[in-house]
C-alpha positions in Angstrom: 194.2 123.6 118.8 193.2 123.6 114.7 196.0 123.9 112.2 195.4 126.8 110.5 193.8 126.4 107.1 193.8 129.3 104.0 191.5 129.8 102.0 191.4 132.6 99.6 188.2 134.5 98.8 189.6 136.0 95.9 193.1 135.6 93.4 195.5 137.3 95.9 192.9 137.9 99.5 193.4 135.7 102.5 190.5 135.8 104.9 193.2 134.8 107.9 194.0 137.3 110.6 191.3 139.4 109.2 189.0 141.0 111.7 185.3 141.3 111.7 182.2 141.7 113.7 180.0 139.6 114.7 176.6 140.0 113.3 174.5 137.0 114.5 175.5 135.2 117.8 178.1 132.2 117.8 176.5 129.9 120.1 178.2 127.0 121.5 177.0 124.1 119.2 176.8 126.0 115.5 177.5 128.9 113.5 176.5 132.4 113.9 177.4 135.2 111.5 180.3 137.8 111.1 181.0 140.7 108.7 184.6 140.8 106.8 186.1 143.6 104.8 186.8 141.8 101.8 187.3 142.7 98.0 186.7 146.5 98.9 183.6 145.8 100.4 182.1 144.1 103.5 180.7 140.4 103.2 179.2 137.9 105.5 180.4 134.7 106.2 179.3 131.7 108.3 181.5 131.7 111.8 182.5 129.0 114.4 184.4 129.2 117.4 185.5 127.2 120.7 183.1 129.4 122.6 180.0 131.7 122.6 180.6 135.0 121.1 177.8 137.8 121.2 176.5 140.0 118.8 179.0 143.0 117.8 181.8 141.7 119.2 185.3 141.9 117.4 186.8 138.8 116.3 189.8 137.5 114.1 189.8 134.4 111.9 192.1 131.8 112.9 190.9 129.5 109.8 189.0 129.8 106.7 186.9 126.4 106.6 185.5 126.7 103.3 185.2 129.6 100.9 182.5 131.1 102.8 182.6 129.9 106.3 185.6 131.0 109.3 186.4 129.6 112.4 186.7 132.7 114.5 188.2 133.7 117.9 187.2 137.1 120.2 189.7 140.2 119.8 190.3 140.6 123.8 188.6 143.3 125.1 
């Protein structure tokens, strides 16, 4: 298990426990994409995970990596 890490994408915004969409395809071995609601708007971020995740699926960060990249995990279905 990761510990979880914070990093803010803006003065008072935490991109943990947000949920998000996946936009390109998190394959096993690198990122893929996903689309957060952040600063009143949507923004897309780099995404990992333990596991594949398709395209469209629903996912919550578990740990903000770097300013714009999240370790994700899927929102059961």
């Amino acid at each position: 298990m990761r510990k979880p890490v914070n990093v803010s994408v803006g003065a008072e915004e935490s991109l943990l426990g947000k949920v998000g969409r996946v936009t390109v395809s998190i394959p096993d071995n690198g990122p893929g994409e996903v689309l957060l609601a952040v600063r009143g708007g949507s923004e897309a971020f780099a995404a990992w995970s333990d596991e594949p995740i398709g395209r469209h699926r629903r996912v919550v960060v578990v740990e903000s990596l770097s300013a714009r990249s999240v370790f994700v995990t899927p929102v059961p279905l």
